[in-house]
C-alpha positions as CSV (number, residue, x, y, z in Angstrom):
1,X,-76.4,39.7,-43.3
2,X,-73.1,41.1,-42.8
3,X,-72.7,43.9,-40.7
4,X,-69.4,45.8,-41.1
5,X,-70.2,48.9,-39.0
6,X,-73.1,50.8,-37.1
7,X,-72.0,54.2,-36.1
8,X,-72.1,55.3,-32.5
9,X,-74.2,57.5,-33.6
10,X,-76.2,56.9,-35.9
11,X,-78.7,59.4,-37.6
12,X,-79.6,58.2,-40.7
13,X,-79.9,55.3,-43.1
14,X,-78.8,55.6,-47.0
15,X,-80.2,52.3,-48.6
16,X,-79.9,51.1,-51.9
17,X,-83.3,50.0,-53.2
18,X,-83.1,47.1,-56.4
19,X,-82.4,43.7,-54.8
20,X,-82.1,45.4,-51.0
21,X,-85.8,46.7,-50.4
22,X,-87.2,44.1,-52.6
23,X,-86.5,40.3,-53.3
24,X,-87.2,39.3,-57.2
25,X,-84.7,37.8,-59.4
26,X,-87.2,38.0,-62.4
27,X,-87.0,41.7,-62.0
28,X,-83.6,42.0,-61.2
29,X,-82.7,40.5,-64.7
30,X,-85.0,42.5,-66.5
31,X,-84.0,46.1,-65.6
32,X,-80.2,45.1,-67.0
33,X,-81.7,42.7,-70.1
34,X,-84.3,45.6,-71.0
35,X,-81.2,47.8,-71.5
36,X,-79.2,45.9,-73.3
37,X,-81.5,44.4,-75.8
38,X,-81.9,48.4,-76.6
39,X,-78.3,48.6,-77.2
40,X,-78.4,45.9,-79.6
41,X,-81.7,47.2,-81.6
42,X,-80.0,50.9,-81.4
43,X,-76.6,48.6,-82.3
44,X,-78.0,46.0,-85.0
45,X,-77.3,43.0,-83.5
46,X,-78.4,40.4,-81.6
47,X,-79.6,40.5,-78.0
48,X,-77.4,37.5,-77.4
49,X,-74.6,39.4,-78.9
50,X,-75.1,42.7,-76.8
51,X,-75.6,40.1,-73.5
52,X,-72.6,38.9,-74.3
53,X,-70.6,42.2,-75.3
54,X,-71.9,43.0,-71.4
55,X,-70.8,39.9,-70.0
56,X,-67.4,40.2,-71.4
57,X,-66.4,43.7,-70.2
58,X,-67.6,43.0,-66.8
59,X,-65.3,39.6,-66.8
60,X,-62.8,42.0,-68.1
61,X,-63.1,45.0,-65.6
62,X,-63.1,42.6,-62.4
63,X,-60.1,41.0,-63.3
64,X,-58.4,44.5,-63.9
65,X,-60.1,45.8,-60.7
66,X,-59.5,42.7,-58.0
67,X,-62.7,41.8,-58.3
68,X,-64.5,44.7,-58.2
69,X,-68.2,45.1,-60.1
70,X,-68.9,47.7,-62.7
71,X,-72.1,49.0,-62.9
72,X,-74.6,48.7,-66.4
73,X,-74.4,52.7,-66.6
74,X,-70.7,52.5,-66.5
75,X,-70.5,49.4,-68.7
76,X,-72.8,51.0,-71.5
77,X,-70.2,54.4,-71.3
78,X,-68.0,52.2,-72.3
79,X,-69.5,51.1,-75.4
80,X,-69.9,54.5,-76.1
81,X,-73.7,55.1,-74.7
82,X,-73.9,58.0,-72.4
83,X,-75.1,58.0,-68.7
84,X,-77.8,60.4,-70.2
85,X,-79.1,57.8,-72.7
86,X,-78.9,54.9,-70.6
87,X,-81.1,57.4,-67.9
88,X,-83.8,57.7,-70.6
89,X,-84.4,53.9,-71.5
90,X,-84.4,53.3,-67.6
91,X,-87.4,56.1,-68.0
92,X,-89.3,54.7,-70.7
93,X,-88.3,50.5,-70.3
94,X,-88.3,50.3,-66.6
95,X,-92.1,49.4,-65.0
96,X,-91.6,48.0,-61.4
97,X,-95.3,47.5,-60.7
98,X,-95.1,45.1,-63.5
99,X,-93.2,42.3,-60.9
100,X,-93.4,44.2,-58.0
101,X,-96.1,44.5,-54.8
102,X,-96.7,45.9,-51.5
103,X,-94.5,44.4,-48.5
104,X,-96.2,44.9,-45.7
105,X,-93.4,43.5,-43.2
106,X,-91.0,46.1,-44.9
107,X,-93.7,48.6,-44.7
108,X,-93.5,48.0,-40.5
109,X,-89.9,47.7,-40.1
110,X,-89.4,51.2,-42.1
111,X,-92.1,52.5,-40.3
112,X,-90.1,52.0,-36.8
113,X,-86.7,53.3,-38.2
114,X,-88.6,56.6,-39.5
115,X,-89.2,56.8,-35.8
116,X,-85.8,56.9,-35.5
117,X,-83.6,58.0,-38.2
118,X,-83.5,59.9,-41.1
119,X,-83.7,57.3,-44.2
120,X,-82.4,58.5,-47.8
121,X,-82.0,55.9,-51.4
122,X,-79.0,56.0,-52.8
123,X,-79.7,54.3,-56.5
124,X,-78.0,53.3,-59.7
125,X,-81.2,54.1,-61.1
126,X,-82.9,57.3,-62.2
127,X,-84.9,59.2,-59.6
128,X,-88.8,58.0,-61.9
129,X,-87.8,54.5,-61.8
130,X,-87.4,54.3,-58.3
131,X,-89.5,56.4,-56.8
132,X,-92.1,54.0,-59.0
133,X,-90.2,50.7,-57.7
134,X,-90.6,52.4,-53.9
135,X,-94.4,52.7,-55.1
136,X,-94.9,49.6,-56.0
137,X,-93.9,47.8,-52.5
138,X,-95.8,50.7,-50.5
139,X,-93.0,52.2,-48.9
140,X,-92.7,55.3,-50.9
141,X,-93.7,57.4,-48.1
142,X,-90.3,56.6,-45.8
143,X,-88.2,58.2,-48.4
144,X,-88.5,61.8,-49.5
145,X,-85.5,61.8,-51.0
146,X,-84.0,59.8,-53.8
147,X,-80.2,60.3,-55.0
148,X,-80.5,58.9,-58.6
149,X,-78.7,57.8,-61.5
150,X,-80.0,61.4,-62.7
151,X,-79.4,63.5,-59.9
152,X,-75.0,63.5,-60.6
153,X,-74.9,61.2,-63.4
154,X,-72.6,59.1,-61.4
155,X,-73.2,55.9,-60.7
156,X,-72.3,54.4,-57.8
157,X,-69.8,53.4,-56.3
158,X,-68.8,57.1,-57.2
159,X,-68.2,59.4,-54.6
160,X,-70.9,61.8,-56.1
161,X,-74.3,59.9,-55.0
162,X,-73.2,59.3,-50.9
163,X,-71.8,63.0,-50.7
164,X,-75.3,64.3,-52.5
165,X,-77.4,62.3,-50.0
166,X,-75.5,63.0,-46.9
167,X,-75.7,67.0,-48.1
168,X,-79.5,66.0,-48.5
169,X,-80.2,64.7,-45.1
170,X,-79.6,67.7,-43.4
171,X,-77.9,70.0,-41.0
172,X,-76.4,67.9,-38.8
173,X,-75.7,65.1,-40.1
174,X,-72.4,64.2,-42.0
175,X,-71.2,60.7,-43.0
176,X,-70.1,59.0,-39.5
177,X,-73.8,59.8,-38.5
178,X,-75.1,57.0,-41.9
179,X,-75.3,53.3,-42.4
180,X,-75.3,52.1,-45.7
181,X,-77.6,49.2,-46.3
182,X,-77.0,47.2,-49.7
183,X,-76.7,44.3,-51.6
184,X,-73.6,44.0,-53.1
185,X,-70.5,45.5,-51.3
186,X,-68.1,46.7,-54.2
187,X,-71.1,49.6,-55.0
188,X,-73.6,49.9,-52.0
189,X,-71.0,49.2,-49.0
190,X,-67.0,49.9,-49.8
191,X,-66.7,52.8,-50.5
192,X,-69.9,54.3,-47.7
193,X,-66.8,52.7,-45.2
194,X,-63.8,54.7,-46.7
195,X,-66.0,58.0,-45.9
196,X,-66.9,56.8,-42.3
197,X,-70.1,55.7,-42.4
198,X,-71.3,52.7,-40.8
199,X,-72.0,49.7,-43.7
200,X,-74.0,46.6,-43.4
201,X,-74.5,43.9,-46.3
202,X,-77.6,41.8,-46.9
203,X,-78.9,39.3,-49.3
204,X,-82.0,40.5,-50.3
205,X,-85.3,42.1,-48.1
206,X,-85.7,39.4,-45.5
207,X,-82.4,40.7,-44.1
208,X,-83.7,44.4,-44.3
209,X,-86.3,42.7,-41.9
210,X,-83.9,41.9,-39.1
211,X,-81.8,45.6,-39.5
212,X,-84.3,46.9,-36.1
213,X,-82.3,43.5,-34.1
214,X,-79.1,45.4,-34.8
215,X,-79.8,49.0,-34.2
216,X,-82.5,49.5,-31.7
């Protein structure tokens, strides 16, 4: 865990959900392979020749962007797949129960922060997938709102998805009241800093399980 900033006064939580609220690398892979082996069947070639079409463009855009990570949404716009399409294979590919089951530790330590704080997903995922994936590991309940892949058709790190979900937590609260909690900082954590909020990066959900050590 790396723990960039906790606001002084801190209201709410905006947390990314794939590889954040759960911990499975078999289902990490699959929600980007599912997609790209429709590209290639919607493309006619090879799912080794859409994986590496992927691969490529991402090597490409980090060492235009110092580094930076492009999301699957973004890199399928660029082959010419619009966010809309890519939103409706997430839809009909993307079954979370399929890998995914109930954490009962997360289940607890989200319980206490409810206590606490408002908490809000910020996803590059559309709104069904997710609310399924936050299903799945039981904590469904903790999060009446999900900002989704379908809710600007922005995927993050855009602007779009943190103003939406600080507009959706309520009168007053505005972005130096939120920590962002995420895996990865280029789309979960960077760019939650630049509009004041508080950030903090972790590894996976055993990390989510220390959060209450660092804000209560």
């Amino acid at each position: 865990m790396k723990i960039y900033k906790i606001p002084s006064d801190l209201k709410a939580f905006i947390f990314d959900i794939d590889s954040t609220l759960y911990t499975n690398s078999v289902y990490a892979f699959e929600q980007v392979d599912c997609q790209v082996r429709q590209f290639a069947k919607e493309r006619g070639i090879t799912a080794d020749e859409a994986r590496r079409m992927v691969a490529d463009y991402r090597k490409k855009f980090a060492a235009e962007h110092n580094g930076s990570k492009v999301s699957l949404g973004n890199t399928l716009l660029a082959f010419g797949v619009p966010i809309e399409q890519s939103v409706q294979w997430r839809r009909e590919l993307l079954e979370p129960s399929d890998f995914l089951g109930r954490d009962e530790k997360l289940i607890e330590t989200l319980k206490i922060l409810q206590s606490k704080y408002k908490l809000i997903c910020v996803t590059n995922n559309p709104v069904l997938p997710a609310r399924k994936t936050l299903e799945a590991i039981g904590v469904s309940e903790f999060f009446p709102e999900i900002v989704g892949l379908d809710t600007c058709f922005k995927s993050k790190p855009a602007v779009e998805p943190f103003q939406t979900a600080v507009e959706r937590l309520g009168d007053g609260i505005r972005a130096e009241n939120c920590l962002a909690v995420g895996d990865r900082y280029d789309m979960d954590i960077a760019l939650p800093i630049e509009m004041g909020m508080g950030g903090i990066l972790i590894s996976g959900v055993e990390e989510v399980y220390q959060i209450l050590k660092s804000v209560l």
